[in-house]
N, C-alpha and C positions, 0 to 999 in steps of 0.2 A: 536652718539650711546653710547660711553663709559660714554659720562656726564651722560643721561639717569643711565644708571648702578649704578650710585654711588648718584644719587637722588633715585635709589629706595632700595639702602641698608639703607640710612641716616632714610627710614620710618621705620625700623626693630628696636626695640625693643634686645638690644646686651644682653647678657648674662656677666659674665667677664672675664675684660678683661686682659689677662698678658702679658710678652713680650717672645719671645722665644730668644734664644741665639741669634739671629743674629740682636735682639732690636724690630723686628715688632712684633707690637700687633697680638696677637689672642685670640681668645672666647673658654674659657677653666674654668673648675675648678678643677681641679685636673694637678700640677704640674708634675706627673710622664708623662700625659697625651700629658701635652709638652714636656717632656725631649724626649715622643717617635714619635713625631713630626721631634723634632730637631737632633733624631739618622735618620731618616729616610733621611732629608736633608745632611746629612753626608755621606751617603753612598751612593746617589743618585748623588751627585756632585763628590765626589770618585772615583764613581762604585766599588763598593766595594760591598763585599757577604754579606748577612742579610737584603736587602732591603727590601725580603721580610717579613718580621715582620711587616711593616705597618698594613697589613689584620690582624693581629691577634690584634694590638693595636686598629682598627676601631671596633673590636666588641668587646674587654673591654672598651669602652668607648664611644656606638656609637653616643653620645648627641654631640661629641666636631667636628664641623666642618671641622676643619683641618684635621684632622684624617682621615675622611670620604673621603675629598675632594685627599688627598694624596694615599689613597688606589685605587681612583678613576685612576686617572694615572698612577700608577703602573700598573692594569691592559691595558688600552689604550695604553702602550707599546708593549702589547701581541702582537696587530697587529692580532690577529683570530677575529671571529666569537662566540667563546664563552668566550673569553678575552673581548670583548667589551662587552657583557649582562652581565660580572658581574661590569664591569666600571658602566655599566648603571642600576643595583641594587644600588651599593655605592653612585652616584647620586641622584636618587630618594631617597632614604634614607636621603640623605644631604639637600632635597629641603627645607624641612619645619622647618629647623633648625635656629635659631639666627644665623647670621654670620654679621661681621664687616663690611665695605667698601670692604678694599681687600679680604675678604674670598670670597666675593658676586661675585666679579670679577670673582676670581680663577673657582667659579661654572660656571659662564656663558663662560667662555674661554675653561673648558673642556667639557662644556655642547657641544659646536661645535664641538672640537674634537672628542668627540663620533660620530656626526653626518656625519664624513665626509669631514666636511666647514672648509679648513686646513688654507687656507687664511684669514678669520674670525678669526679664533681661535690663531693664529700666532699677529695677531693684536692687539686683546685682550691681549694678552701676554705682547709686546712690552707696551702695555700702561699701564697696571700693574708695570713693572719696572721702567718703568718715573715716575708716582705718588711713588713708596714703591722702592727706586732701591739698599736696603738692602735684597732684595727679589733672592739672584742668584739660589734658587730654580725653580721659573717660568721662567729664563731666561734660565734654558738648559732644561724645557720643550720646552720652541719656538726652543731651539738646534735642536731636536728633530723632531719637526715641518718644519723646514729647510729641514733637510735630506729627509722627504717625499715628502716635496717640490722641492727638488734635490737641492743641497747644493751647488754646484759651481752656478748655478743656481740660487739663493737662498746669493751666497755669499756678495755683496755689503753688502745688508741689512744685513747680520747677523752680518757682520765688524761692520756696523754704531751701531746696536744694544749692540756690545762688547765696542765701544765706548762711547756709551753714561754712562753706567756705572763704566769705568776705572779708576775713580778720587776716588771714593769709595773702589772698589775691587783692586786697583794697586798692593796688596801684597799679595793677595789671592792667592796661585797656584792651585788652581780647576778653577779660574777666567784665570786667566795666561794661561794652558790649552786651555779653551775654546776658547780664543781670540786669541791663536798661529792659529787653528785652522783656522781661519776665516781669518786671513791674508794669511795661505797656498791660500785658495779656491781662495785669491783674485790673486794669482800670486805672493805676497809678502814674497817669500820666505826668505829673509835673516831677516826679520822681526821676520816671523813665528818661525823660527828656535830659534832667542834668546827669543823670548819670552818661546818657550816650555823648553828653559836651564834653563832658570831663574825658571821655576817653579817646575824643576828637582831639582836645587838645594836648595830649599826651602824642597819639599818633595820627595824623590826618589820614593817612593813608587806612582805613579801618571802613572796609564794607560794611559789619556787619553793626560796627556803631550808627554808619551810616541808616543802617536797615532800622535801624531800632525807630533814631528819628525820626523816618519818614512815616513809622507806624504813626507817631504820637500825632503826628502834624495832620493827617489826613482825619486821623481820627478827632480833630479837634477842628475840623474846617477850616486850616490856616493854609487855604490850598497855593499861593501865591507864594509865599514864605517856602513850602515845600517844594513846591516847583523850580524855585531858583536855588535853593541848597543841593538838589540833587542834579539839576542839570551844569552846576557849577563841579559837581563830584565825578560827571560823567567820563571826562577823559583818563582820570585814575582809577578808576572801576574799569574802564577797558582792558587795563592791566593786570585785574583781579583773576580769579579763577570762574572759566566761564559759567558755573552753575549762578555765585553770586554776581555776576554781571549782566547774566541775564533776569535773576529776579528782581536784583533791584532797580533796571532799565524798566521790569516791567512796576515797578512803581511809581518810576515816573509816569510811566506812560496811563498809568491809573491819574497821578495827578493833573492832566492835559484833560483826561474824560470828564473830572467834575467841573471843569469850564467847557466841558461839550467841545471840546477840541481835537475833532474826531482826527484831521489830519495830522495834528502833531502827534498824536499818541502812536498813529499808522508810520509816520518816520521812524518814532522810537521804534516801533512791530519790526519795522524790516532793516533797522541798521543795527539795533543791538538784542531782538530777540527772538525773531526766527530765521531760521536758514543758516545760520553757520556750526553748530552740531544738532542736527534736525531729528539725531539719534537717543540724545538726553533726554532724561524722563523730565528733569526741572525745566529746559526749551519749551520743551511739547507742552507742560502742564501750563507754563504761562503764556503760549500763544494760546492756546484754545480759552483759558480766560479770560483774555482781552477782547479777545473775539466775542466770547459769549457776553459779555459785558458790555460790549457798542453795540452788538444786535440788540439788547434789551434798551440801549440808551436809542434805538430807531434807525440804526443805519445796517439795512444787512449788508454781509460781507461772505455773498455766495462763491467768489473766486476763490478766495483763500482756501475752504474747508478742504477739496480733494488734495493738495500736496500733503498738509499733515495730517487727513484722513488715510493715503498711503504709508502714511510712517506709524501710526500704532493701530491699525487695523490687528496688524500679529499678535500685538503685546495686551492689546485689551482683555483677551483671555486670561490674564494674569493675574492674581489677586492677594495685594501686597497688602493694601489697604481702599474701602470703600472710595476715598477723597480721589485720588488719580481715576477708581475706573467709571466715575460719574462724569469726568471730564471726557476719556475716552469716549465714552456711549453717547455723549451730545454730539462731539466732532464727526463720528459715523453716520449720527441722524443727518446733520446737517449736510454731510456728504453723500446721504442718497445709500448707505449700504451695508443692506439688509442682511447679506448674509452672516456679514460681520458683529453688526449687532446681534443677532439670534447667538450666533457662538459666546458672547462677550455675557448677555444677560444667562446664558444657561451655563456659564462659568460660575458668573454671580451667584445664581441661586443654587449650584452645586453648593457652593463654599457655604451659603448661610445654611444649608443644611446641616453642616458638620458638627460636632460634635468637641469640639475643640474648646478652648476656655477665649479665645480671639473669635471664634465663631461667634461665641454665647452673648461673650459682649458686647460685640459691636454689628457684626455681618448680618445675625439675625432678628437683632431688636430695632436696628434704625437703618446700616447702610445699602442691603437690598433694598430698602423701599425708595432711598436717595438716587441709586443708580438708575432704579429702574423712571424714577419721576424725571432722572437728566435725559434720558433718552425717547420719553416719551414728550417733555418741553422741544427736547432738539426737533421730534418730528413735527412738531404746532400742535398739537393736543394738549395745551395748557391747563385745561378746564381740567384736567385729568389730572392731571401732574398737581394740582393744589389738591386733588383726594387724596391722591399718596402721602404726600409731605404733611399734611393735617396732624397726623399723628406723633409724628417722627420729629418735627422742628425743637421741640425742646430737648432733643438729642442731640442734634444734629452737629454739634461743635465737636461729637467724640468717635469723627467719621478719619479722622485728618485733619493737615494744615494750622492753619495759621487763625487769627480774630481775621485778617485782612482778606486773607485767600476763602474764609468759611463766608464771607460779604455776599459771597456769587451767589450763594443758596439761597440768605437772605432778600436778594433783589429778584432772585430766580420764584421764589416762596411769593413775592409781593406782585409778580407780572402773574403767578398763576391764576391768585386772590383774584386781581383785577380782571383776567381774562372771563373766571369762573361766574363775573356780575357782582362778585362779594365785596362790592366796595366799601361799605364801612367797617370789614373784618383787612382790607387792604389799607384804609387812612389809618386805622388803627395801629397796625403792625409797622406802618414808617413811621409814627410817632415812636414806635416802642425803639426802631432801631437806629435812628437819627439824634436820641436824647441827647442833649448837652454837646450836639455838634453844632455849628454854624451850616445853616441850608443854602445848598451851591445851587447853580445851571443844575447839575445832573438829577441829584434829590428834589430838584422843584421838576424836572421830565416824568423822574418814576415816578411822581406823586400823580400821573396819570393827568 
């Protein structure tokens, strides 16, 4: 398939060709045109605020492929419905265009990811950075790609993938980053951790090393240690790009809950992670986590649910991936509205009936049954919610997300347990998912 690809760019007729900072060629005339290329890849590897600029360089210059090709992704991380029509304007736009080998790649690997075909597109990716593996701009797109894949889930491969380019980027710390990263997912914690130092102490300024750490830390019960490196990291994350500001506020705010510190996690909630883009899909995902996360640690949080039940009521019909619309369908439960769920689950089980290879894998073997168990936990039908999930858990990591963010299920799985009377298949399952952590306040609550 990929040879294909690059026997039909070699027919195209290239425009010229320069190098951008990181040495790969691209089809360009106009050097500003790459310099806003190579800010784009900066900020994108970063995460850092001004990414969006790419839209506005794609239409000074909509002839340069890159361009187009980069605007196209940017949208594709919306994750909506009208995020992807405009990915797929910037596409179309880009079709008829000169582009190189690898541009041609780039098109046909996001051409899938508009489509859906995460697994296709992930591949594509992977093979892009074998042929060009100067390219760590498409490698934290596959990042990306992972995570909708579910990322612990997802983790072997994205390791092997961080290894196959390490000879290269060894001293990169957005590389470093990423690759702490993917050692946490594998279990590799003491790995994970110095890799994420190592690229703290290159650039302090690095969310996503940041992000890495807090995985290892929480994951290892060193809740106090975490707690004070990220709230120490807080005022330069506010500078960050608000997607990573707001999730990894919300891991602080996670680390506040395993000392049961329900009001500080509720300071993080309302100064760094809801209410200031109430429209982002990563805002909404991590306030409704939080949320869902202190109702199960005993505190409900009945005020909250209608503001951001009014913000993805629309969107919940949407079906990007299982992980988001399980979050959606507890927030409507817990908001009281029905109609909205009805639409949300008969979107759901539209999609798992499909027919699609994203269907096959994922919609209709485990995350129908996840959505429908979040929204029937959201309405207090718990005892229920552990029939559904019975099946599906040893799935359930290839729904979406993250080890950290896929927790909810887990704690979600273990309140059903308990509600269901099935207490020693509940003592059981927090042994199995607490192994070789240190047992906090929150873990000694779930344990009922």
């Amino acid at each position: 398939m990929h040879a294909g690809i690059l026997r039909a760019a070699a027919l195209s007729n290239y425009g010229a060709e320069v190098k951008d900072a990181r040495g790969l060629e691209v089809t360009a005339n106009d050097s500003d045109a790459v310099a806003a290329a190579d800010d784009f890849t900066a900020r994108l590897l970063r995460l850092d605020q001004g990414a969006e600029a790419i839209l506005d360089a794609a239409k000074r210059w909509p002839h340069t492929p890159i361009l187009r090709l980069y605007a196209a992704a940017f949208w594709l991380y919306g994750q909506t419905n009208d995020a992807i029509a405009n990915a797929d304007a910037e596409l179309r736009g880009c079709e008829a265009l000169e582009k190189n080998s690898r541009e041609h790649a780039l098109y046909y690997a996001l051409t899938l990811w508009r489509d859906d075909d995460y697994l296709r597109a992930v591949e594509a990716m992977e093979f892009i950075t074998a042929e060009w593996p100067r390219d760590l701009c498409t490698a934290k797109f596959a990042e990306f790609l992972y995570y909708v894949l579910g990322q612990q889930h997802m983790g072997p491969r994205f390791r092997a993938h961080m290894a196959s380019l390490e000879q290269i980027h060894a001293r990169d710390p957005d590389f470093l980053a990423m690759s702490a990263f993917a050692n946490e997912l594998c279990g590799e914690y003491a790995v994970a951790e110095a890799r994420a130092e190592r690229a703290l102490g290159i650039e302090q300024r690095n969310p996503w090393a940041q992000h890495a750490l807090s995985h290892v830390l929480i994951r290892r019960g060193r809740v106090q240690e975490g707690r004070a490196r990220m709230q120490a990291f807080l005022p330069l994350l506010a500078t960050c790009a608000r997607p990573i500001h707001s999730h990894d506020a919300w891991h602080l705010a996670l680390l506040y809950l395993e000392d049961l510190d329900v009001d500080a996690a509720m300071g993080i909630f309302h100064g760094h992670i809801w209410g200031i883009t109430p429209d982002f899909v990563v805002e909404q995902l991590d306030a409704i986590s939080l949320l869902w996360r202190i109702e199960m640690a005993g505190t409900p949080m009945d005020a909250q649910w209608p503001a951001i039940a009014d913000r993805v009521s629309a969107r919940a019909a949407e079906t990007f991936m299982p992980f988001m619309n399980a979050h959606y369908v507890y927030a409507l439960a817990r908001a009281g509205r029905a109609d909205a769920i009805k639409a949300a689950l008969a979107s759901v089980h539209s999609r798992s009936a499909s027919r699609d290879d994203e269907a096959k894998r994922v919609w209709a073997t485990v995350g129908c049954a996840v959505v429908d168990a979040a929204a029937t936990f959201g309405a207090g039908d718990r005892a229920r919610a552990a029939e559904l999930l019975d099946p599906v858990m040893p799935m359930m990591t290839s729904i979406g997300g993250s080890d950290a963010q896929d927790d909810l299920f887990r704690q979600t799985y273990l309140r059903s347990l308990q509600a269901a009377g099935r207490h020693a298949d509940a003592a059981a399952y927090l042994d199995r998912i607490t192994a070789g952590k240190a047992r906090t306040p929150l873990d000694r609550v779930l344990a009922g």
